[in-house]
C-alpha positions, 0 to 999 in steps of 0.5 A: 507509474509501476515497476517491474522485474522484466526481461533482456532487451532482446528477449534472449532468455538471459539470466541478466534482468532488467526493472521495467517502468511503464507509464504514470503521472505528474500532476494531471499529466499520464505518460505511455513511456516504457524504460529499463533500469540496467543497474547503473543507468535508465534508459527509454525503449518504446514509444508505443503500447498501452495508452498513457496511464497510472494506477495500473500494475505490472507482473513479472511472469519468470516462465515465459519472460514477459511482464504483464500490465493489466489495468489502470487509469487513462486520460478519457477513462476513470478505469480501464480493463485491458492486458497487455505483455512486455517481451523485452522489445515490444508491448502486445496487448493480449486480452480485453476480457478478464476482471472489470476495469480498475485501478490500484490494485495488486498483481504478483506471478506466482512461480509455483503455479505459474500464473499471474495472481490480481487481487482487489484494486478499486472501480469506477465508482472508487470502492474497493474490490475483493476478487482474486484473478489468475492470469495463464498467458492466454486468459483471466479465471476468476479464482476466489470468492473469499479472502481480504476485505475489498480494497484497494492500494495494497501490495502484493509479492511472490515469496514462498508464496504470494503475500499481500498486506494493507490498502484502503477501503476506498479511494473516493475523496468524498467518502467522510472519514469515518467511513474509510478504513486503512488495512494492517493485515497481512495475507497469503494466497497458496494457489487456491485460497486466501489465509490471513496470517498476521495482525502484528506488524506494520500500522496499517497504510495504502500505496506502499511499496513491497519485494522479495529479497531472493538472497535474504528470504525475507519481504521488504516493506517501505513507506506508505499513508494511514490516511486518505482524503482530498489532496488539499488535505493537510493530514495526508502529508502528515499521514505518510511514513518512512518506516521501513519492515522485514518479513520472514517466516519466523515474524515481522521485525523492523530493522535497525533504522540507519538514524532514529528520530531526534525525538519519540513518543515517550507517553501517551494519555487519553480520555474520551468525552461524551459527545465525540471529543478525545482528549490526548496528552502527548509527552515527547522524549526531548523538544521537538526539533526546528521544524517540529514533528509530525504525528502519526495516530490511530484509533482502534477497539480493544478486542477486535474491529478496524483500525481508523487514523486521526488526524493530530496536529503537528508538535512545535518546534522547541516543545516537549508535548502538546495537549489536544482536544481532537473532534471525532465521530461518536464511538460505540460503548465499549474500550479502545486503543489510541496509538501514537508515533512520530512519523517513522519512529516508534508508537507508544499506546493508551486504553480509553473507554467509551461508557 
């Protein structure tokens, strides 16, 4: 599903906004619902409009009152390429020509320009895409050539101007893991151009959520997965975190947590063995409550490269650590950083060096 600020029901210019739902999936179950969340309570509003669909985005486009759907993923297609536009009462679609078919990708209104921005998503062979879309009401104009590395599954909003964050190099399943690369950069479009613009923040994740709090002037992000893979996969549910982070001009903290872990990462160590081994050593800093912990780490060069997820195992119940022989692609000669967190709490790191 994907949601959206949108306009009153009767598209009377009001100031009183309404979130707009359209469409998603249950399983191999799409749906074609339109809904508005009023503040106290949803209510369904159309039965017709785009074909039922997931991963498709929605935009607010604050000057003219519409939200605007491109894209997505339909029952007969993998990816679809169509516009359509909210007007408060009715979908219309509104174009059939504009980027290539696609899904999980990132859209944003940008109030200075006044156009809808897309970046990325991934096509029908699952890769991920680098191009950036503007759309005028009227039509998309390819806007740049340059920018983040092609992905897909990242997030995008409007704050003084357009901020985008994470993503996955590719949603195909069958792309082996070393080969997949979870983004943790942040970066800004200022009409013309793409600047990246942090590097410390959130660890890297895809399909997160992000928005812009106009009382506080600050981006929110929540949630999302460092790693990809088939959905039998056991890592995927350990992969998913519930931190949530604050972005200002002045930097990116994380909020006081309403209740920390029970436990974190006090200490790790690391040392890589000849032949694509790691050996780690994870100290707690209390037993692992009922249950145990889920672990969520990383990989990453010491100076610069990408970072890519590895899969550990969960800690016990009772137990204050856990020794591991995790199996891993050959790395390159050269020094690395692992780090490791229990899901949602703090990350500690260790230095190891491949000879």
């Amino acid at each position: 599903m994907s949601l959206a600020v949108g306009p009153d029901t009767d598209a009377s210019g009001s100031s009183d906004k309404l979130v707009v739902l359209f469409g998603g999936a249950s399983g191999s179950n799409l749906f074609a619902d339109t809904w508005i969340w009023d503040g106290t309570e949803w209510t369904q509003v159309a039965d017709t409009g785009p074909a039922a669909r997931s991963g498709h985005s929605l935009a607010y486009d604050s000057a003219r009152n519409r939200v605007v759907l491109f894209g997505g993923r339909t029952g007969t297609n993998p990816v679809v390429g169509d516009t359509w536009e909210w007007d408060g009462t009715e979908w219309t679609q509104v174009q059939d020509v504009g980027p290539s078919a696609r899904r999980a990708h990132a859209m944003a209104f940008d109030p200075t320009a006044s156009r809808v921005v897309l970046f990325g998503g991934a096509g029908a062979n699952n890769e991920g895409l680098d191009d950036t879309w503007l759309w005028n009401e009227t039509d998309w104009t390819q806007a740049a050539d340059t920018g983040p590395d092609p992905r897909a599954g990242s997030a995008m909003v409007a704050a003084t101007t357009i901020v985008l964050f994470g993503g996955v190099n590719s949603i195909d399943p069958n792309l082996p893991p070393a080969n997949r690369i979870v983004y943790g950069d942040s970066w800004r479009w200022d009409g013309r151009v793409w600047t990246k613009v942090q590097d410390i923040g959130p660890a890297p994740r895809w399909g997160h959520g992000m928005a812009f709090r106009s009382d506080t002037g600050r981006i929110v992000l929540v949630g999302g997965s460092s790693v990809f893979g088939r959905a039998e996969d056991p890592s995927l549910q350990a992969g998913v975190m519930g931190d949530t982070w604050e972005h200002s001009e002045a930097g990116q903290t994380p909020p006081p947590p309403p209740g920390p872990p029970l436990v974190q990462v006090q200490s790790v160590a690391a040392t890589y063995i000849q032949g694509g081994v790691l050996e780690v050593d994870v100290v707690l800093t209390g037993p692992a409550p009922g249950g145990g912990v889920n672990l969520v780490a990383s990989v990453r060069p010491a100076l610069a490269g990408p970072t890519a997820p590895i899969g550990l195992p969960p800690i016990a119940a009772g137990s204050a650590g856990m020794h591991f022989w995790v199996v891993t692609n050959p790395l390159p000669a050269g020094n690395y950083v692992l780090s490791v967190a229990v899901q949602g709490g703090v990350a500690r790191t260790a230095t190891f060096t491949v000879y």
